[in-house]
C-alpha positions as CSV (number, residue, x, y, z in Angstrom):
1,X,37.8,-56.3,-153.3
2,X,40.8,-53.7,-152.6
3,X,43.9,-55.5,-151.4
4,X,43.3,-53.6,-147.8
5,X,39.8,-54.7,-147.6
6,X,41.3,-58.2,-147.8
7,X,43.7,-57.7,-145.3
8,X,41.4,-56.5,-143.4
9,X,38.8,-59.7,-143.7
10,X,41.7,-62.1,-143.5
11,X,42.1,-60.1,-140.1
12,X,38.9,-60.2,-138.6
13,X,38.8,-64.2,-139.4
14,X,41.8,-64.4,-137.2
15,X,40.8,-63.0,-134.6
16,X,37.6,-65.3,-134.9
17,X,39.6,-68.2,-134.7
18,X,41.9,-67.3,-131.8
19,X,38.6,-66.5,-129.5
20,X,39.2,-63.0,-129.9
21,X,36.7,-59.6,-130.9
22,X,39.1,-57.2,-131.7
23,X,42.7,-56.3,-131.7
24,X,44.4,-52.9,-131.6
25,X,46.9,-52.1,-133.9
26,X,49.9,-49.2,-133.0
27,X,52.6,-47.8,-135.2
28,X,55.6,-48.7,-133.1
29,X,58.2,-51.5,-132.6
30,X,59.2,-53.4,-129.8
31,X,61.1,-50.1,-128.8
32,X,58.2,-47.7,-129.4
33,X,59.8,-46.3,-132.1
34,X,58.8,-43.2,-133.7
35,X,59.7,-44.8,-137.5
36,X,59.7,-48.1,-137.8
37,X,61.9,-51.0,-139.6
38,X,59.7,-52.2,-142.6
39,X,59.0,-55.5,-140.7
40,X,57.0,-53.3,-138.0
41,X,54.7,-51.7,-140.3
42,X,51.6,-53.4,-139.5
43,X,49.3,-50.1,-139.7
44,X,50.8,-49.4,-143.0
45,X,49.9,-53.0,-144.7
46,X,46.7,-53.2,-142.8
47,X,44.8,-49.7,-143.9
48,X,47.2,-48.3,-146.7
49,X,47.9,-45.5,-144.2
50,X,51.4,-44.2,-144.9
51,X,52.2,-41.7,-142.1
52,X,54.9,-41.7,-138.9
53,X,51.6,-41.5,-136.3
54,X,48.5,-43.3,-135.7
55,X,47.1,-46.3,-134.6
56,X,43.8,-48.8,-135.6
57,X,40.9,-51.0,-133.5
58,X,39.5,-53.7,-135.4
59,X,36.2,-55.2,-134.5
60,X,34.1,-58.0,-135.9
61,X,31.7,-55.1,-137.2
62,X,33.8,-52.1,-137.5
63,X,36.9,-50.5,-137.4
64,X,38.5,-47.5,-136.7
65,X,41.8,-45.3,-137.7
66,X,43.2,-43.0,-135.2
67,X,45.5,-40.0,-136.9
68,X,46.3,-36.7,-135.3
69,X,45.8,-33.5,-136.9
70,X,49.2,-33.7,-138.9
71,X,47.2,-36.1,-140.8
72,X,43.7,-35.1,-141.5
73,X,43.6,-34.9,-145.4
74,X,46.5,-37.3,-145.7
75,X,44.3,-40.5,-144.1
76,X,41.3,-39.7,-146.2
77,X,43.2,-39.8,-149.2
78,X,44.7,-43.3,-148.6
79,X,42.4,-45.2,-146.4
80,X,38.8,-46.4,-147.4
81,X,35.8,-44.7,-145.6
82,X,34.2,-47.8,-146.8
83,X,35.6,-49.7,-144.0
84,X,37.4,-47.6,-141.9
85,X,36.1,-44.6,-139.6
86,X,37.7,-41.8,-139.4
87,X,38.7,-40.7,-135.3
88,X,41.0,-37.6,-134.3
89,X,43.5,-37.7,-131.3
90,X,44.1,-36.3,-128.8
91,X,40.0,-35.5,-129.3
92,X,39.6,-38.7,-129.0
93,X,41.7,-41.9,-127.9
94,X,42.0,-45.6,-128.6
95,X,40.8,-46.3,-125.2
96,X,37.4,-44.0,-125.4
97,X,36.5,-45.6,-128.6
98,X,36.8,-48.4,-127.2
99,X,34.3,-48.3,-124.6
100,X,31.8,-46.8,-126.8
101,X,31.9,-49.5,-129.3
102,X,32.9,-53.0,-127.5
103,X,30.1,-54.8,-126.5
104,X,29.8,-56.7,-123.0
105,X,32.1,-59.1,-122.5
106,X,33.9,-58.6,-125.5
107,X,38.2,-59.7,-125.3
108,X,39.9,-57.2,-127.1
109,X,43.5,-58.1,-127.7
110,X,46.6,-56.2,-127.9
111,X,50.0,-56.9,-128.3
112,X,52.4,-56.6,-125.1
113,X,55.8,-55.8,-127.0
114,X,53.9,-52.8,-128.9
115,X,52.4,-51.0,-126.1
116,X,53.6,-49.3,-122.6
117,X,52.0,-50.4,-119.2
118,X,50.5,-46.9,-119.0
119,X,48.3,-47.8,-121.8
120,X,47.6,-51.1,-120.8
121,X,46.3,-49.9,-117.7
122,X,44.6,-47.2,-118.7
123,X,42.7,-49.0,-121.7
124,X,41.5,-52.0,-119.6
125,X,40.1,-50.1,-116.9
126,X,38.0,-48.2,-119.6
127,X,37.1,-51.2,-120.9
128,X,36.4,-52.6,-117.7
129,X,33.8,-50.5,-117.4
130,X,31.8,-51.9,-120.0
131,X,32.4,-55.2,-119.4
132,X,34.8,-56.4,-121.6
133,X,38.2,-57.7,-121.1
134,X,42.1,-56.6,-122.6
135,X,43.6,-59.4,-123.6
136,X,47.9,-59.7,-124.1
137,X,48.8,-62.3,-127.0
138,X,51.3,-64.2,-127.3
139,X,51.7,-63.9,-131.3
140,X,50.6,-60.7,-133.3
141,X,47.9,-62.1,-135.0
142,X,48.5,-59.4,-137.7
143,X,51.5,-61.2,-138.5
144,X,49.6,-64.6,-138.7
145,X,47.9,-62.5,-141.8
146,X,50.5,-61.0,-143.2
147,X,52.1,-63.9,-145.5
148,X,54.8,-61.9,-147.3
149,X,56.0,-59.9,-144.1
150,X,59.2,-58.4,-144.8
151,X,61.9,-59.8,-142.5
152,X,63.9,-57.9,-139.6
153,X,66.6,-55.8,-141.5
154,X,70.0,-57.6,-141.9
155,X,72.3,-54.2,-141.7
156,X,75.6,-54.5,-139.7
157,X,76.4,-52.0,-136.5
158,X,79.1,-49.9,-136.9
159,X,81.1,-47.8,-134.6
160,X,80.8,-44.0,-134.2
161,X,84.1,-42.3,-133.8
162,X,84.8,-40.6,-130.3
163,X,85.8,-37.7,-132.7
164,X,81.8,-37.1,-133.6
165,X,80.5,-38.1,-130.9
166,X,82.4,-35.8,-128.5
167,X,82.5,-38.3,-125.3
168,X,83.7,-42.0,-124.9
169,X,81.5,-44.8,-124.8
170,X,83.0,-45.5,-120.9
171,X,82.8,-42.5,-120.0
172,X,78.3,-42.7,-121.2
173,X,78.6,-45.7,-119.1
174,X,80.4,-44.9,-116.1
175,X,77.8,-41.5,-116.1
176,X,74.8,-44.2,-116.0
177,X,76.7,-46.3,-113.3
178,X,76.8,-42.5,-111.1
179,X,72.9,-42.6,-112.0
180,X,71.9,-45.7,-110.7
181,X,74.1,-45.6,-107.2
182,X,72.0,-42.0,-106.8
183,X,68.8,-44.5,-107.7
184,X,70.1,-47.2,-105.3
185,X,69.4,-49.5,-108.2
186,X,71.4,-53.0,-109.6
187,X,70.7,-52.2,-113.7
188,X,68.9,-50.2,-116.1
189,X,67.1,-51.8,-118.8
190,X,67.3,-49.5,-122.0
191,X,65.4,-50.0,-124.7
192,X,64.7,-47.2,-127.1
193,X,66.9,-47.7,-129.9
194,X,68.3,-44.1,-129.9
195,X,69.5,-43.9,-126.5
196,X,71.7,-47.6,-127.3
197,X,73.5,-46.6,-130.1
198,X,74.6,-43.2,-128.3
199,X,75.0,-44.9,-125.0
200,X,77.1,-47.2,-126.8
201,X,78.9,-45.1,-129.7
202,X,77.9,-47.2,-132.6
203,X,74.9,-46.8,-135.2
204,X,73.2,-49.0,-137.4
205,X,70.7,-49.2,-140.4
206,X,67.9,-51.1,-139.3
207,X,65.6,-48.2,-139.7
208,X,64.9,-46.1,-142.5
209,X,67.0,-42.9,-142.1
210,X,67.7,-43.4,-138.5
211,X,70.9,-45.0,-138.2
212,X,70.5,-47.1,-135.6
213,X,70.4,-51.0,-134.7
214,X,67.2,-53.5,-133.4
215,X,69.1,-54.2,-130.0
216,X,68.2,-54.1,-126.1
217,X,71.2,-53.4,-123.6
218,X,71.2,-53.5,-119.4
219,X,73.9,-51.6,-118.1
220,X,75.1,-52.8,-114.7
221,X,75.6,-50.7,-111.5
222,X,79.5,-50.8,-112.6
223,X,79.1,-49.7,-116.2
224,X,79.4,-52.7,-117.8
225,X,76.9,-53.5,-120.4
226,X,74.6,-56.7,-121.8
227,X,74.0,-55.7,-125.6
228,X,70.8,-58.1,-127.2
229,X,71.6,-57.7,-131.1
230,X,71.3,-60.3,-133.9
231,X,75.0,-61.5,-133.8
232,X,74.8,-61.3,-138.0
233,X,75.4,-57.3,-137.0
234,X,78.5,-57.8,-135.1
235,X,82.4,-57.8,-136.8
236,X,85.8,-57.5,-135.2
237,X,85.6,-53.3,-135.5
238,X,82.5,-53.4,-133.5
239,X,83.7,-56.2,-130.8
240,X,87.2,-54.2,-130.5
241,X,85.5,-50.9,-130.2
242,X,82.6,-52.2,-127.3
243,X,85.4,-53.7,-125.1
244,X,85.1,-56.6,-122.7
245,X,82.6,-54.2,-120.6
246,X,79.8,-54.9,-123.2
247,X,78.5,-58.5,-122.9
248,X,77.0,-59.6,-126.5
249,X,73.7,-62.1,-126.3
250,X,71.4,-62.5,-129.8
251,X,68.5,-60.5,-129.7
252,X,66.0,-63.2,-129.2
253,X,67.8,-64.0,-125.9
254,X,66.1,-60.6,-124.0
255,X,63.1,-61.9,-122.8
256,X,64.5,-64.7,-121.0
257,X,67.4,-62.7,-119.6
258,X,65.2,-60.6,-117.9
259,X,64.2,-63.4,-115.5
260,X,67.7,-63.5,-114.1
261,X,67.1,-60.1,-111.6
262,X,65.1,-61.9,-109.1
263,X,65.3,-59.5,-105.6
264,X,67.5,-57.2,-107.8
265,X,66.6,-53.0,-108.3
266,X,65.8,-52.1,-112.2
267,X,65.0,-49.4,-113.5
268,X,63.1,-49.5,-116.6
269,X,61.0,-46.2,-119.0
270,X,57.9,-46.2,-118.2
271,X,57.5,-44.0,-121.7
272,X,59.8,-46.1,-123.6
273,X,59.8,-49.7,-122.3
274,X,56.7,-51.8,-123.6
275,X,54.2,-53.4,-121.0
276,X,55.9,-57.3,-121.6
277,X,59.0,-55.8,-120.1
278,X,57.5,-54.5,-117.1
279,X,55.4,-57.9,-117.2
280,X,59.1,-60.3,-117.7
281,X,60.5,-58.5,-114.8
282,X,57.6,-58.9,-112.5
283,X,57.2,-62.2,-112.9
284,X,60.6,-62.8,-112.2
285,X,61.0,-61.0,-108.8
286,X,62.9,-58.1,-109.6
287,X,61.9,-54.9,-108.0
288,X,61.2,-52.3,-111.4
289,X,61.9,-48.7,-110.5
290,X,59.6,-46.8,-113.2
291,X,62.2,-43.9,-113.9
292,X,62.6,-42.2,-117.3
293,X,66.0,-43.3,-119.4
294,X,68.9,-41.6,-117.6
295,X,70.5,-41.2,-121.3
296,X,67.3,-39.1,-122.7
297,X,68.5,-35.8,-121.1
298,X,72.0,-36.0,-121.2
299,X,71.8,-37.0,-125.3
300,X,69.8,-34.3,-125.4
301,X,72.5,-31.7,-124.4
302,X,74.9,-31.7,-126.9
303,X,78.6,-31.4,-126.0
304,X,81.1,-29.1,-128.0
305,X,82.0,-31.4,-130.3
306,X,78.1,-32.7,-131.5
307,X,77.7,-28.7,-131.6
308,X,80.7,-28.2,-133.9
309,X,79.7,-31.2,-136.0
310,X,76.2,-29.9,-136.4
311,X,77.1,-26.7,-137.7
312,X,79.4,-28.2,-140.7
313,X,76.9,-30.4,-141.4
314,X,74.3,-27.4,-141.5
315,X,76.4,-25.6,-143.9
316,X,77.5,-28.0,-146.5
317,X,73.4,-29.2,-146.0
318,X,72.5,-25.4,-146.5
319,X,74.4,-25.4,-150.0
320,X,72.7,-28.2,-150.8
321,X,69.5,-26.6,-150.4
322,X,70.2,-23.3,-151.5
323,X,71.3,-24.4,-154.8
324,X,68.4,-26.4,-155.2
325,X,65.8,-23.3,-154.4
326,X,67.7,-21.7,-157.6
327,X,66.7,-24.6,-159.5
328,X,63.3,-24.4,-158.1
329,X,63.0,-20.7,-159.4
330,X,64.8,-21.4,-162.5
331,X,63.4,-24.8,-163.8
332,X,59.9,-25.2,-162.1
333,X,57.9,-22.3,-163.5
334,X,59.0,-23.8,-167.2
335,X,56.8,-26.9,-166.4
336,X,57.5,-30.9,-166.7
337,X,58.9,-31.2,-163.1
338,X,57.0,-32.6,-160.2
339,X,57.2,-33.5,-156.9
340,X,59.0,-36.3,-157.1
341,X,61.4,-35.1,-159.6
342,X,62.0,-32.1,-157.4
343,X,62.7,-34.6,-154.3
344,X,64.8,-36.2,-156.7
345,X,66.7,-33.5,-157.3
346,X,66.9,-32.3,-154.2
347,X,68.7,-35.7,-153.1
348,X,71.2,-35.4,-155.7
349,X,72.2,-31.7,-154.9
350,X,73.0,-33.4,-151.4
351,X,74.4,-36.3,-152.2
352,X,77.6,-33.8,-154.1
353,X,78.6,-33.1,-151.1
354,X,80.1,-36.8,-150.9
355,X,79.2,-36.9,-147.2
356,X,75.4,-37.8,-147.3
357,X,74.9,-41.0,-145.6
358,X,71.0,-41.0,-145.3
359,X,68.0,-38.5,-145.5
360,X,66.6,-37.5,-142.1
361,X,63.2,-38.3,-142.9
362,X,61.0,-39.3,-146.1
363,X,61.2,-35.8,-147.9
364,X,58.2,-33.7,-148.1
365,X,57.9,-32.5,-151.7
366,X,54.5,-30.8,-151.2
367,X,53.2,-28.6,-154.6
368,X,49.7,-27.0,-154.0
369,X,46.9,-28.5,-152.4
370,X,49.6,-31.1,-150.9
371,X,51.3,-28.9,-148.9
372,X,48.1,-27.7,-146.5
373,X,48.9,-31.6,-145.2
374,X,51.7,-31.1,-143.2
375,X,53.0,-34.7,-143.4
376,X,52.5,-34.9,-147.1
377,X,55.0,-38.3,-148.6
378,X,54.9,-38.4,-151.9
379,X,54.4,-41.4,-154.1
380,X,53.8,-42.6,-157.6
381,X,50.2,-42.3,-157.6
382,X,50.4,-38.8,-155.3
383,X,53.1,-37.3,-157.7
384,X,51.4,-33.9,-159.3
385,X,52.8,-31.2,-161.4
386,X,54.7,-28.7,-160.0
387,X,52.4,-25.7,-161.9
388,X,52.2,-22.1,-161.8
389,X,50.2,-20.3,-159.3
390,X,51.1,-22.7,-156.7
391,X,53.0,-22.5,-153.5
392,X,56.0,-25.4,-153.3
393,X,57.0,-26.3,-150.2
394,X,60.1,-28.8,-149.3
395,X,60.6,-30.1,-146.2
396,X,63.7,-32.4,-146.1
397,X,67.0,-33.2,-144.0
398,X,70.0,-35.3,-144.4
399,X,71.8,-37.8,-141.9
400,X,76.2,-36.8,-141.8
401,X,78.2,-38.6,-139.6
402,X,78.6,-35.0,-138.2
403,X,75.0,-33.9,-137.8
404,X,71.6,-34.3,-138.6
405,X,69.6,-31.4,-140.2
406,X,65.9,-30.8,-141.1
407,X,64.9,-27.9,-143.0
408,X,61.8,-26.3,-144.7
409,X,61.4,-24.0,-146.9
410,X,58.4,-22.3,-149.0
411,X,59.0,-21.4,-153.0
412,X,56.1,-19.2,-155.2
413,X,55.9,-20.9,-158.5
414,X,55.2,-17.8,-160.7
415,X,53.8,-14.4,-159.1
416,X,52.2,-15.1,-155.3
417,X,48.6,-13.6,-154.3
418,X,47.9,-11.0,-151.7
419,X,46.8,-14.1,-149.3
420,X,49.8,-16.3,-149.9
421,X,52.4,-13.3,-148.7
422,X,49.7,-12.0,-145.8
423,X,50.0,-15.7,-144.8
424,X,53.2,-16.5,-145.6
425,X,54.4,-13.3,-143.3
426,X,52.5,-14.2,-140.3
427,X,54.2,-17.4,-140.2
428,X,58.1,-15.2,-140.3
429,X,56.8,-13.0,-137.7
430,X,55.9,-16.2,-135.9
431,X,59.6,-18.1,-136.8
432,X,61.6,-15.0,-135.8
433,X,59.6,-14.5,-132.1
434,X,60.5,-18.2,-131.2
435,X,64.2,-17.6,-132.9
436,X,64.6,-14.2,-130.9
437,X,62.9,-15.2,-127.7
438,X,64.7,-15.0,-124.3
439,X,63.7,-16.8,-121.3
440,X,64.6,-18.1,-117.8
441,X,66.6,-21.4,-117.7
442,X,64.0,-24.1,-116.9
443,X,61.1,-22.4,-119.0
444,X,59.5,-25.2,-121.1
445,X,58.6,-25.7,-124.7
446,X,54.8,-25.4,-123.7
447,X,55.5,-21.6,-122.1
448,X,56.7,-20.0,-125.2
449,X,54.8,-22.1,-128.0
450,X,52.5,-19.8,-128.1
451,X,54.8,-16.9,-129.1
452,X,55.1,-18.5,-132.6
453,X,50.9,-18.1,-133.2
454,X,50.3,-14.8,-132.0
455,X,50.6,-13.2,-135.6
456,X,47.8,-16.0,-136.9
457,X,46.0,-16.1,-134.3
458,X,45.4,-12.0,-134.6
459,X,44.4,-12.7,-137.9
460,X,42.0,-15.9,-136.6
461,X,44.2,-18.1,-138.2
462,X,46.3,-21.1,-136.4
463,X,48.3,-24.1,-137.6
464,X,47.9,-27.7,-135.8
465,X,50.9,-29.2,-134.9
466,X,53.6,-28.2,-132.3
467,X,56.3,-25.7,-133.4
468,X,58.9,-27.3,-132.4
469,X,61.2,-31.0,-131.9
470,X,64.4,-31.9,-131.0
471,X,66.8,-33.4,-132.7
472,X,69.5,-35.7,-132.6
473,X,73.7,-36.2,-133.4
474,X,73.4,-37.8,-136.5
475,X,70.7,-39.9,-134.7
476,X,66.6,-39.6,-134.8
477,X,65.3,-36.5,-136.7
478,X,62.8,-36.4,-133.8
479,X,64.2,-36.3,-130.5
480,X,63.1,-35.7,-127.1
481,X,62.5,-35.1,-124.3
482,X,62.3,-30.9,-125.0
483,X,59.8,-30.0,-127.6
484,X,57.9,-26.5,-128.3
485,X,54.3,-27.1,-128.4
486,X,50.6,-26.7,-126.5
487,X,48.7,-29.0,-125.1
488,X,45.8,-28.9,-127.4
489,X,48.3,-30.2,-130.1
490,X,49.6,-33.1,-131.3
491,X,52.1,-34.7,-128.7
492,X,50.6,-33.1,-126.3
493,X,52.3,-29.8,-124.1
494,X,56.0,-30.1,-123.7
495,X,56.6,-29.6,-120.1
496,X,60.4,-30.7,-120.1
497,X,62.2,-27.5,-118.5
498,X,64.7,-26.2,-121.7
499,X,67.8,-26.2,-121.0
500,X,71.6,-25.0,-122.6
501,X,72.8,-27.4,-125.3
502,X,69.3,-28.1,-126.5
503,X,68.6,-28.1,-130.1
504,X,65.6,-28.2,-131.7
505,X,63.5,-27.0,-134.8
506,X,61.8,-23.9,-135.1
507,X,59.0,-24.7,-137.5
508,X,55.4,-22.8,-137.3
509,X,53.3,-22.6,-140.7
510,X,49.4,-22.4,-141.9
511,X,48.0,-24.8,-144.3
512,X,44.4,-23.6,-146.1
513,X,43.0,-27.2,-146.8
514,X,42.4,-27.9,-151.0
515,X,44.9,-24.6,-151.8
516,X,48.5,-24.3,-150.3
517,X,50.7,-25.0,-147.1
518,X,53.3,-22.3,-145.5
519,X,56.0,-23.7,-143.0
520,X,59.7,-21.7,-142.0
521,X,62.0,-24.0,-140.8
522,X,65.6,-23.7,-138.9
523,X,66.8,-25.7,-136.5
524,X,68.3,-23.9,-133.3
525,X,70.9,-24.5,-130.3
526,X,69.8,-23.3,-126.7
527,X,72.3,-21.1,-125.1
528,X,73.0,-18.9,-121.9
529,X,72.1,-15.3,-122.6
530,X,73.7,-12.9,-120.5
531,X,71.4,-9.5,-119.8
532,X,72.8,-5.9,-119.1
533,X,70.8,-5.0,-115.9
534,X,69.1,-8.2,-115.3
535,X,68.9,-10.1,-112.2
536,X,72.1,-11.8,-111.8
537,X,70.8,-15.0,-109.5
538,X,68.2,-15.7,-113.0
539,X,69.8,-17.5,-115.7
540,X,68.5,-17.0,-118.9
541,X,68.6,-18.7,-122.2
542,X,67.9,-18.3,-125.4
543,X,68.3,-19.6,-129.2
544,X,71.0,-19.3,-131.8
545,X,70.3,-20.1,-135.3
546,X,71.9,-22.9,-136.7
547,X,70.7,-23.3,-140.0
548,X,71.7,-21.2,-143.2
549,X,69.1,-20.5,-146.5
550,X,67.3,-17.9,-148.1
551,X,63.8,-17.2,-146.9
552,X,62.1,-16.6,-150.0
553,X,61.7,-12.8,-150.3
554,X,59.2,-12.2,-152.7
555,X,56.3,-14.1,-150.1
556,X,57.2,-11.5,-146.9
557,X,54.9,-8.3,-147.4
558,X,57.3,-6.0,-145.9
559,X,54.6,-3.8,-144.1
560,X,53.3,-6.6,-142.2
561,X,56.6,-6.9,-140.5
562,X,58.4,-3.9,-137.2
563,X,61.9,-2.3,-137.8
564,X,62.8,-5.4,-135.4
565,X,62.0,-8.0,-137.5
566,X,63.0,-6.4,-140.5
567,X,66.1,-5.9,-139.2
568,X,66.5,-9.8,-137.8
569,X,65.9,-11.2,-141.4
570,X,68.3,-9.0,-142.7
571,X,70.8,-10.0,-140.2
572,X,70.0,-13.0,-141.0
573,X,70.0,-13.3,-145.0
574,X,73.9,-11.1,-144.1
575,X,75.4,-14.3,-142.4
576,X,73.5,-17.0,-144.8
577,X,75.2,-14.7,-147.7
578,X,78.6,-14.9,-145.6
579,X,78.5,-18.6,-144.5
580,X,77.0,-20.2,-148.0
581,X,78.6,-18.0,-150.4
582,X,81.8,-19.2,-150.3
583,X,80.5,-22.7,-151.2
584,X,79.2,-21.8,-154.5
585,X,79.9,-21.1,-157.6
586,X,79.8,-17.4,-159.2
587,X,75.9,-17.6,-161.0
588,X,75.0,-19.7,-157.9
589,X,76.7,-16.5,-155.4
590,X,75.0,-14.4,-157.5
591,X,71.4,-15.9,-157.2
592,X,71.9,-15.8,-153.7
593,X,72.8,-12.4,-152.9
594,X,70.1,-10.8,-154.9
595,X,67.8,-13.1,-152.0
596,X,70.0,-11.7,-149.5
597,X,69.0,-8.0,-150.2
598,X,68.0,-6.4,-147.3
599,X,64.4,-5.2,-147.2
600,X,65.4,-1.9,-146.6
């Protein structure tokens, strides 16, 4: 018996004894998290699954994992068939399963802090209809299982310097307090992690290469704040830099202070705030507004300063990364490195730069047949030989006080075929339509998504995931609300109207499934665009570039691409050469201006 099939039994018995026929199991927090503290990762220790996205049902007599298409080959490879099927989202969801597998009358159980109302409602109307019943519990009877269950993390909140962050922590507040006297409402609960620590200037290490803190706050109609964190978290920098106009409480006090708002207005996410928060303020009398997080859009529009922050932090992270494609080209094709080691390496070329506080994200060190997962981690017993003949793709970012970055790039170990460049070209022409596109302000993500596929899709090819995320200031590598992707992909469409000061990453690619993956990634800043002979009452945007590396020349078939692109990547490879240069040595200037040669 594996360890996960045990889990699993010892599972299934639990629900048994608490009266129960299945549970559902998410990959979120309390704060519906996109990554999760190690304490949270109940999917993970349940199935063996190791990705960012998915979700499980557990019944008496089956079970089922749910993984988008990011994570097709990935699942397979760490999650038993034997007792697990197999379901894709968005084909298919949670709550559809559901009603074609519960019997009548069945209680399925879910747990309240883990989910949003939307879902709740939406699953127990579809189970409804065959009889059976959602159930809330009041204890995660995963955890009941789970015996060695890592504890919440103990790391302490720091403050983050008005001189990153662009904008005082009063003046966030104060901005709120203008929001909720348009909303005529008393307090806004907020919850996702993110959106506290910017509110609030301060980050924390609670979750793995996110630097934020496990905390709740409720800002006030006058600005001032309640902050819920462990009190272990807090010293005298932090206290002195909150002010008097942040209330501290522990962490565990939340729940209970939410029954204090009787016949008061409170806004609350609908998207971001689980279904027991909704649930705590009913029952206490309070009249909920459902209105999204008034800090999601103005986080996402970067002032001056997080602008000027990101680009140094995109330049010393573009040395980084450029030296360590040399080594790729150098020391790779001679054998004994893999995928780990190159991660490895990777890391170390970044952490020179004595300013690395974090990666952005597990690296994806992807050699071969790994890379066509497009989520690939690697671990001990994934590690393979980086081997000639094979495409090796790294997609990595690191955490700055200054900025945030995410990157990916695509290296040919030895001589490329035919198919690889042909590929690997479509996939440019693809990047450089999304990072040349011009559009009316308010276009959304979903509008020009489809600019980035053209060149596959002429060639009946497409890739299955959306081209494009936001990002955060030295916050969450993934960051909404704006995105760049279709409906038919994961996420869903991005209908958020794009706006100036946006950033986010430009990433299409094509993954052939047992052979190779292709991605080309740069992360870009939204900006006015002014047009000779345009309409002057329609504002237009477009992108800037914002990161600096060499796309690997010898993949781009040169014929496949128009005088305008040609000319775009040579424009571009011109200012990588100008902006990296200088921060490398001679041999390492050198290397990088023979990739900087014009195509010509």
């Amino acid at each position: 018996m594996t360890p996960h099939h045990a889990r699993l039994a010892a599972l299934r018995a639990e629900l048994a004894r608490t009266g129960l026929d299945g549970f559902v199991v998410p990959l979120t927090d309390e704060h519906m998290s996109e990554y999760v503290g190690a304490y949270a990762q109940r999917l993970g220790w349940l199935t063996g699954f190791g990705g960012s996205a998915g979700s499980a049902v557990v019944l008496a007599d089956r079970a089922a994992i749910f993984t988008d298409g990011r994570y097709t080959l990935q699942v397979r490879e760490q999650v038993s068939g034997d007792d697990w099927a197999y379901v894709p989202v968005p084909q298919e969801s949670v709550a559809g399963w559901l009603a074609a597998n519960v019997d009548d009358g069945a209680r399925i159980g879910y747990d309240p802090w883990l989910h949003t109302g939307g879902w709740v409602k939406d699953t127990a109307a579809a189970l409804a209809d065959r009889g059976a019943t959602l159930v809330p519990v009041a204890a995660n009877p995963v955890d009941a299982v789970w015996h060695d269950r890592p504890a919440p993390s103990p790391a302490t909140l720091g403050p983050h310097d008005d001189a990153y962050a662009g904008e005082s922590s009063a003046a966030k507040r104060a901005g709120i307090a203008d929001w909720l006297a348009d909303q005529r409402a008393d307090a806004v609960v907020l919850t996702a992690l993110d959106s506290i620590a910017w509110t609030l200037n301060v980050r924390g290490g609670d979750v793995a290469h996110t630097p934020v803190a496990l905390s709740y706050a409720i800002v006030g109609s006058d600005g001032t704040t309640d902050l819920f964190v462990a009190p272990e978290k807090i010293d005298d920098a932090v206290r002195q830099h909150l002010s008097n106009a942040v209330r501290l409480h522990p962490r565990d006090a939340f729940a209970a202070a939410l029954g204090g708002y009787a016949g008061k207005r409170v806004a609350a996410d609908p998207e971001r705030a689980v279904a027991a928060i909704f649930d705590a303020l009913d029952a206490a009398g309070a009249r909920v507004l459902p209105l999204r997080d008034p800090v999601v859009l103005a986080k996402a529009r970067k002032n001056p300063v997080e602008v000027a922050g990101h680009r140094a932090a995109s330049l010393r992270d573009g040395a980084a990364l450029t030296r360590f494609l040399r080594w790729v080209e150098t020391e790779c094709p001679k054998g004994g490195e893999t995928e780990l080691s190159a991660a490895a390496r990777l890391l170390a070329f970044r952490e020179e730069t004595g300013l690395l506080l974090d990666t952005s994200f597990d690296t994806i060190s992807a050699t071969g047949a790994h890379g066509a997962s497009p989520h690939y981690h690697v671990t001990e017993e994934s590690n393979a030989p980086i081997r000639p003949g094979e495409l090796f793709l790294i997609d990595s970012g690191g955490q700055y006080r200054d900025g945030t970055t995410d990157v990916t790039r695509v290296m040919p170990i030895g001589a490329p075929t035919p198919e690889m460049r042909d590929r690997f070209t479509r996939v440019l022409k693809g990047h450089i339509a999304i990072a040349t596109a011009i559009f009316p302000d308010g276009t959304s993500g979903a509008q020009i998504d489809g600019f980035a596929r053209r060149p596959l899709w002429e060639a009946g090819l497409d890739f299955g995931h959306g081209t494009g995320h936001g990002i955060g200031s030295y916050l969450a590598v993934h960051e909404g609300p704006q995105r760049i992707a279709a409906p038919n992909y994961p996420g869903g469409a991005s209908l958020e109207p794009l706006r100036a000061g946006m950033m986010l990453s430009n990433e299409p690619g094509y993954y052939k499934a047992g052979e190779y993956g292709i991605r080309i990634e740069n992360l870009l800043l939204t900006i006015p665009v002014t047009i000779a002979g345009g309409d002057p009452d329609r504002a237009m945007l477009g992108f800037e570039t914002l990161t600096f590396a060499p796309i690997e020349r010898t993949l781009i078939d040169p014929a496949l691409l128009t005088r305008d692109e040609c000319d775009w990547l040579d424009a571009y490879h011109a200012e990588v050469l100008a902006r990296i240069g200088p921060e490398l040595d001679a041999d390492e200037r050198a290397w990088l201006a023979a990739k900087c040669t014009p195509l010509g």
